[in-house]
C-alpha positions as CSV (number, residue, x, y, z in Angstrom):
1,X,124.5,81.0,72.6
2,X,127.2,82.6,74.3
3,X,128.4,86.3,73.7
4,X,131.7,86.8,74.3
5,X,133.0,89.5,76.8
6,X,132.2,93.3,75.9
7,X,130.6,92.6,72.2
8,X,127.7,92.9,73.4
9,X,128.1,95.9,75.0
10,X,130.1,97.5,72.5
11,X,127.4,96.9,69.9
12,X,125.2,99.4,72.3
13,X,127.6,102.0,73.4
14,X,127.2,104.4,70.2
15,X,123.3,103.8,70.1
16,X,123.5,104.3,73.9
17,X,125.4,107.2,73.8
18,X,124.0,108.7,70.6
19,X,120.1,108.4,72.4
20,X,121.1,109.4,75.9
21,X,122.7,112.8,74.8
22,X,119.6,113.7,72.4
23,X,117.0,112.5,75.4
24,X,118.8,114.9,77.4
25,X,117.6,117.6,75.1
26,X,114.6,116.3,74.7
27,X,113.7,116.3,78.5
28,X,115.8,119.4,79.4
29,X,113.4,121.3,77.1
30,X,110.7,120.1,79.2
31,X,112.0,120.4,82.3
32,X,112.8,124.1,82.0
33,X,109.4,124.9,82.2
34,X,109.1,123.9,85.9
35,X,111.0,124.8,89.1
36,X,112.4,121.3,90.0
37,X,115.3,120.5,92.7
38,X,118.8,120.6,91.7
39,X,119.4,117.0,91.9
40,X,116.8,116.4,89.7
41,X,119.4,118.1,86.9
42,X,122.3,116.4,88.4
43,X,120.3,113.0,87.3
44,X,119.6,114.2,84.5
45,X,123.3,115.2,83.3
46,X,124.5,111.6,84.6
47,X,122.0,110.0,82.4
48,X,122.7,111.8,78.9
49,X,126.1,112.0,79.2
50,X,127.9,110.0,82.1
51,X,125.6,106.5,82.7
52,X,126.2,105.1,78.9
53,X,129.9,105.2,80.0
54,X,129.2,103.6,83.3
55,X,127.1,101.0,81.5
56,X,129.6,99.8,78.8
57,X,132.1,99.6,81.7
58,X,129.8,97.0,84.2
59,X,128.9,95.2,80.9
60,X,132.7,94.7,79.1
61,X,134.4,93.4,82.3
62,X,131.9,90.4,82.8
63,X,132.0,87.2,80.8
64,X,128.5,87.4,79.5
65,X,127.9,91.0,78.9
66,X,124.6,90.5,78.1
67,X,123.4,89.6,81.5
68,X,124.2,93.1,82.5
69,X,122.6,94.7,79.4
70,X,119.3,93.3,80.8
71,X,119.7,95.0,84.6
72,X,120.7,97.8,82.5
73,X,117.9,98.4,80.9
74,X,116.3,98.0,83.7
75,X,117.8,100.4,85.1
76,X,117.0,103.0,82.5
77,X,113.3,102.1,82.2
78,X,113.5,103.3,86.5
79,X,115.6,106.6,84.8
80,X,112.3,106.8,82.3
81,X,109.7,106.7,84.8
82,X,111.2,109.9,86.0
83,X,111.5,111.8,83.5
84,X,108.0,111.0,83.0
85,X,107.4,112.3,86.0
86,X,109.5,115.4,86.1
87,X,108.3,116.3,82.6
88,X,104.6,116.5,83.9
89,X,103.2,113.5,81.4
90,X,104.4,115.9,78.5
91,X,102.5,114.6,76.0
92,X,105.5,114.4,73.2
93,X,108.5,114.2,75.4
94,X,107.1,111.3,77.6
95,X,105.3,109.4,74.4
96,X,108.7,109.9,72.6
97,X,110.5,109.0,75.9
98,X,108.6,105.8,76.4
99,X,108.8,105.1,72.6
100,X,112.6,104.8,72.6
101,X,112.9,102.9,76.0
102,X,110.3,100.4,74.6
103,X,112.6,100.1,71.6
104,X,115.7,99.8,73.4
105,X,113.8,96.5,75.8
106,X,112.8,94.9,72.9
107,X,116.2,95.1,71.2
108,X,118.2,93.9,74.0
109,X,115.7,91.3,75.4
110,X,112.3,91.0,73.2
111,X,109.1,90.7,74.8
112,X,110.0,89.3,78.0
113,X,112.8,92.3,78.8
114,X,109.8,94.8,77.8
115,X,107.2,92.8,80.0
116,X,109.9,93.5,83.2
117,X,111.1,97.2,82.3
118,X,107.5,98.5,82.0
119,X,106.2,97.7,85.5
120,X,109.5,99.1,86.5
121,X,109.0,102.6,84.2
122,X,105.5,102.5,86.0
123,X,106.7,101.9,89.3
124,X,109.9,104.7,89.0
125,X,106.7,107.6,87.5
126,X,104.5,106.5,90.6
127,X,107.1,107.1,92.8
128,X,108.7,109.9,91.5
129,X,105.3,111.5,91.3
130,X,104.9,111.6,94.7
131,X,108.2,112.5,95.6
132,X,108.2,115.6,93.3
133,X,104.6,116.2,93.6
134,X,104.1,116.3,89.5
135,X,100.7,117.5,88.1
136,X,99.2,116.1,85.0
137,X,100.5,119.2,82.1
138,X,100.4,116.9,78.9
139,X,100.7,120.8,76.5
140,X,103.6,120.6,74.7
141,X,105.1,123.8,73.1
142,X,106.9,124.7,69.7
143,X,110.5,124.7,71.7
144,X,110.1,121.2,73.0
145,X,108.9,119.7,69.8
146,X,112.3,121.7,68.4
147,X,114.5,119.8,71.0
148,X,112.7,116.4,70.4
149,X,113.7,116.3,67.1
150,X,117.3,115.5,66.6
151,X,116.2,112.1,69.4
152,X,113.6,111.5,66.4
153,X,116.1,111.6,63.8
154,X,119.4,110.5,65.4
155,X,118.4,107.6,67.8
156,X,116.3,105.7,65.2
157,X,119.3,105.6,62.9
158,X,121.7,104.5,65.5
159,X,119.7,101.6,66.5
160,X,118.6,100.7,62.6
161,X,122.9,100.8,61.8
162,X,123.1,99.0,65.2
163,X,120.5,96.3,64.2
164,X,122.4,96.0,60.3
165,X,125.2,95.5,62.0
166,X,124.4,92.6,63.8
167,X,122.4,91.2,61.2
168,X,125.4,91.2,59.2
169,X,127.4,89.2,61.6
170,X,124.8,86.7,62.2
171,X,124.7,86.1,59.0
172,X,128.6,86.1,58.4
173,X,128.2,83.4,61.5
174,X,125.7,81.4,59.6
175,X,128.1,81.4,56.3
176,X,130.9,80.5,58.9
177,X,128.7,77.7,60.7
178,X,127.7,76.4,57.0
179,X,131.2,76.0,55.6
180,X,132.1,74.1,58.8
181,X,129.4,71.9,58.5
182,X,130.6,71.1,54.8
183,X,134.3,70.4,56.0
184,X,136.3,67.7,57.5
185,X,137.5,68.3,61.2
186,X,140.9,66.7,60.6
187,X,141.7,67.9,57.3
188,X,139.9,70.7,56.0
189,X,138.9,69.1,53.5
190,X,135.3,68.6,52.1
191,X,133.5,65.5,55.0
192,X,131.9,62.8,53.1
193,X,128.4,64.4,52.8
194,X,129.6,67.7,51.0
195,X,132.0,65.8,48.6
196,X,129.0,63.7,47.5
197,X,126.6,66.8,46.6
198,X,129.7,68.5,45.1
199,X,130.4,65.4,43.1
200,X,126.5,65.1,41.6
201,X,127.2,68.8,41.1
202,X,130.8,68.3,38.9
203,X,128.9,65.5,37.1
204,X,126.1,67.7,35.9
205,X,128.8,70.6,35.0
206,X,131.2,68.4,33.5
207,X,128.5,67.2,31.2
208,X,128.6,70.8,29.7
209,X,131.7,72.0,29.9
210,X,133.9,71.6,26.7
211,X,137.1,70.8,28.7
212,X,138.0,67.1,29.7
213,X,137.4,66.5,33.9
214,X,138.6,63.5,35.4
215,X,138.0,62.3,39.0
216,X,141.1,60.6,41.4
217,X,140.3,58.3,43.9
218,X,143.5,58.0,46.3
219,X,144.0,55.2,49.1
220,X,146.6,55.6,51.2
221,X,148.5,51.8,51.0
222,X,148.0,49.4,54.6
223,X,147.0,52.4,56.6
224,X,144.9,50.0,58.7
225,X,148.3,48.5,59.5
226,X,149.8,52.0,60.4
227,X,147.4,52.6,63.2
228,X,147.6,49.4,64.2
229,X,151.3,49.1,65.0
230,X,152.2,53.7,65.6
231,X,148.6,54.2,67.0
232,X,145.7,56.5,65.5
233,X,147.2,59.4,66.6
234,X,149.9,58.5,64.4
235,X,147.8,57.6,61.9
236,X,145.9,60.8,62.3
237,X,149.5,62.8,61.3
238,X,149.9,60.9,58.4
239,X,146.3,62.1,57.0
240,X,147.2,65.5,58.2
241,X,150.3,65.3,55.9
242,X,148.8,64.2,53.0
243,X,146.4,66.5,53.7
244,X,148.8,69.6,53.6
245,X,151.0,67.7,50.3
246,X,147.7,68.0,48.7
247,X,146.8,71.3,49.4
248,X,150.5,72.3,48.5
249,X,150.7,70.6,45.4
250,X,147.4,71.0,43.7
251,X,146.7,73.4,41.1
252,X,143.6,76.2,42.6
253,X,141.0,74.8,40.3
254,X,141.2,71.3,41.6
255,X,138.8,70.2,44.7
256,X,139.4,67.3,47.2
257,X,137.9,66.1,50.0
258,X,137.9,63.1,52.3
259,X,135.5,59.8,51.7
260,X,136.2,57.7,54.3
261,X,139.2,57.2,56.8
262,X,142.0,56.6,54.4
263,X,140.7,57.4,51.4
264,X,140.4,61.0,49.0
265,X,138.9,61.9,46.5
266,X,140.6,64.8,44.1
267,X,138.4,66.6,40.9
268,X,140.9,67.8,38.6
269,X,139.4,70.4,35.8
270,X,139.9,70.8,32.5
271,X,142.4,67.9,32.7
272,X,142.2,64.9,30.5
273,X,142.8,61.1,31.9
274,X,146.5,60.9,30.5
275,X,147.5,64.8,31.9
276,X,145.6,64.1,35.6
277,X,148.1,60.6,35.3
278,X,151.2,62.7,35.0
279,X,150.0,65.0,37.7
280,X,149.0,62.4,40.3
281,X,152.8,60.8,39.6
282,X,154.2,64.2,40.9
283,X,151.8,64.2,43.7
284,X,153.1,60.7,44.7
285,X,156.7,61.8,43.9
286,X,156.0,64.8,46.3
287,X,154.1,62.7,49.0
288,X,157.4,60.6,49.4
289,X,159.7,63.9,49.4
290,X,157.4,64.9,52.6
291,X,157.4,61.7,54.4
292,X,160.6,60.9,54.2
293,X,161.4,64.3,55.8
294,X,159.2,63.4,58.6
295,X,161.4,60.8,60.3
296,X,158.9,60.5,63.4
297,X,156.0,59.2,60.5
298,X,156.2,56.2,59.4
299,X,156.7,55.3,55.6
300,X,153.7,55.5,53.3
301,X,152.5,55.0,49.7
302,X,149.6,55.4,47.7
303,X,147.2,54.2,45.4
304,X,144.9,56.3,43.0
305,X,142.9,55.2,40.5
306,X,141.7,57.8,37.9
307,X,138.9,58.2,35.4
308,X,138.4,61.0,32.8
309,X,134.4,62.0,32.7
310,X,133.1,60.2,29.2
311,X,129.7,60.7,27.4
312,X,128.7,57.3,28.2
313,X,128.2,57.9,31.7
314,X,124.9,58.7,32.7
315,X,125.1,59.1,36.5
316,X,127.3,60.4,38.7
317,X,127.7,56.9,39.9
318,X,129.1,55.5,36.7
319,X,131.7,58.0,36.9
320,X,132.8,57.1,40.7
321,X,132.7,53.5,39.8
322,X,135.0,53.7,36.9
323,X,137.4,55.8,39.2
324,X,136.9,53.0,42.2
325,X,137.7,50.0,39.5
326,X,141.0,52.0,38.4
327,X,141.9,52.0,42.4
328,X,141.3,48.8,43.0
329,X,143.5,47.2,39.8
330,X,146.5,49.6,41.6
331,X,145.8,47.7,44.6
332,X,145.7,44.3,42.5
333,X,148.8,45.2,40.9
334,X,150.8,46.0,44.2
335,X,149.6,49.5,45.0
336,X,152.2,52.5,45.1
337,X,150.8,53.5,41.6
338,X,148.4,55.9,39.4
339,X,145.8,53.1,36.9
340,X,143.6,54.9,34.5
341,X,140.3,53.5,33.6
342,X,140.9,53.2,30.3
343,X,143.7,51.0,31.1
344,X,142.1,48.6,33.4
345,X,139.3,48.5,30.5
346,X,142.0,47.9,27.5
347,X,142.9,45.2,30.0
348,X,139.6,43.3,30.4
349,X,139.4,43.5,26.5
């Protein structure tokens, strides 16, 4: 997955900033004890209060920011080893040191971050060591345990809101990724899969619910014909068209989506077969208001074939296929026109 520019980075510049300025005290405390060279406190001040600055700046001008997270931290696990070896192996403030560094690795990178930051840590104390000529002093006194507190009560909470943070996206993402998967690319509306579970889903509801539902099949008339002499993109317009009449016209309680290439399918709630008829006839009525202001479209009709959910339908099927024998007698009967079920059923009586 790809992490866009600088969101990375600014999902670690509070925590960053937050844990460098309360290790500074934390270390500080430590280092006061000893007699240590003046650059050694000039590193010290870059790192709790200049460096998270510097890091969100190499990390937010690259593409992939979190690339340069990694050599960050890598960087800050050499900055750990030595303060673990200015501090003397202080037994809290290199443990609490080490702790948070650990933390930080396996945040940004997991295991495999953490297995390349601690020979580094290891690496930066070994050399440090020698360079400063550190002894092993692991006592730790009432004033350091004093300044490693607000670093054990800060920091943690910083990375925890950090962490919530991006689980919350991720999931928002997930939500995001779902509903796309559920919709149409062209129109927006429900794909074929999702309008099938939502269908079996109306049925079951529809089979409690005290008001009338009735299901709309629409086709749009000879469409094959329109892509065939304009061209699919063409033909792709006039779905896009409908698409928008529909989403225009149609009352919020009402659901559509796409079946096939040409053909819709529209749940209207709490609307008997007779009112849905009426509707769909303004639909059509509305369809040919927008085509006919499209000039660069060609002409196009449509036929729908409705069905008002009964108590005699047992499956969701039953229901479809009443709606699917209503389109079809449109189609017999010339298209450009709404049939009800019940009609094409008086009619076979």
């Amino acid at each position: 997955m790809t992490i866009k520019a600088g969101t990375f980075a600014k999902r670690l510049y509070l925590p960053r900033i937050l844990g460098s300025a309360a290790g500074f005290w934390a270390v500080a405390a430590v280092l006061t004890s000893y007699s240590l060279p003046v650059w050694v406190w000039v590193l010290l001040v870059f790192h709790g209060f200049i460096w998270p600055h510097v890091a969100y700046l190499l990390a937010r001008t690259v593409r992939v920011s979190y690339h340069v997270e990694r050599r960050n931290m890598i960087v800050e696990s050499a900055f750990g080893g030595l303060w673990v070896a200015a501090m003397q192996f202080n037994a809290l403030g290199c443990t609490l040191l080490m702790s948070m560094f650990c933390m930080n690795c396996i945040a940004v990178g997991g295991p495999r971050l953490l297995a390349i930051s601690l020979p580094v840590m290891a690496t930066g104390a070994l050399a440090f060591t020698w360079l400063l000529g550190s002894t092993f002093l692991p006592q730790t006194s009432t004033a350091q345990v004093y300044a490693c507190l607000p670093m054990l009560a800060v920091y943690p909470m910083a990375v925890a809101f950090a962490a919530y943070r991006l689980a919350a996206q991720l999931a928002e993402h997930k939500r995001q990724l779902k509903e796309a998967n559920r919709m149409d690319s062209l129109t927006g509306l429900l794909n074929q899969g999702a309008w099938k579970r939502f269908l079996g889903e109306e049925f079951t509801a529809a089979q409690q619910r005290p008001l009338p539902t009735t299901l709309a099949l629409i086709d749009i008339d000879h469409f094959k014909a329109i892509n065939d002499v304009h061209g699919h993109l063409v033909g792709d317009d006039v779905i896009r068209l409908l698409t928008v009449t529909l989403r225009q016209r149609c009352r919020p309680t009402d659901v559509a989506g796409r079946i096939g290439g040409d053909e819709f399918g529209l749940v209207l709630r709490d609307t008997d077969g007779e009112q849905a008829e009426a509707i769909l006839a303004r639909l059509k009525h509305h369809m040919l208001q927008a085509f006919e202001a499209r000039k660069d479209l060609p002409p196009m009709t449509l036929s729908i074939g409705v069905s008002e959910h009964g108590a005699t339908m047992n499956r969701v099927e039953d229901w479809v296929m009443a709606s699917d024998n209503a389109l079809y007698q449109a189609k017999r009967e010339g298209r450009n026109r709404v049939v009800l079920a019940e009609q094409v059923s008086a009619a076979q009586i």
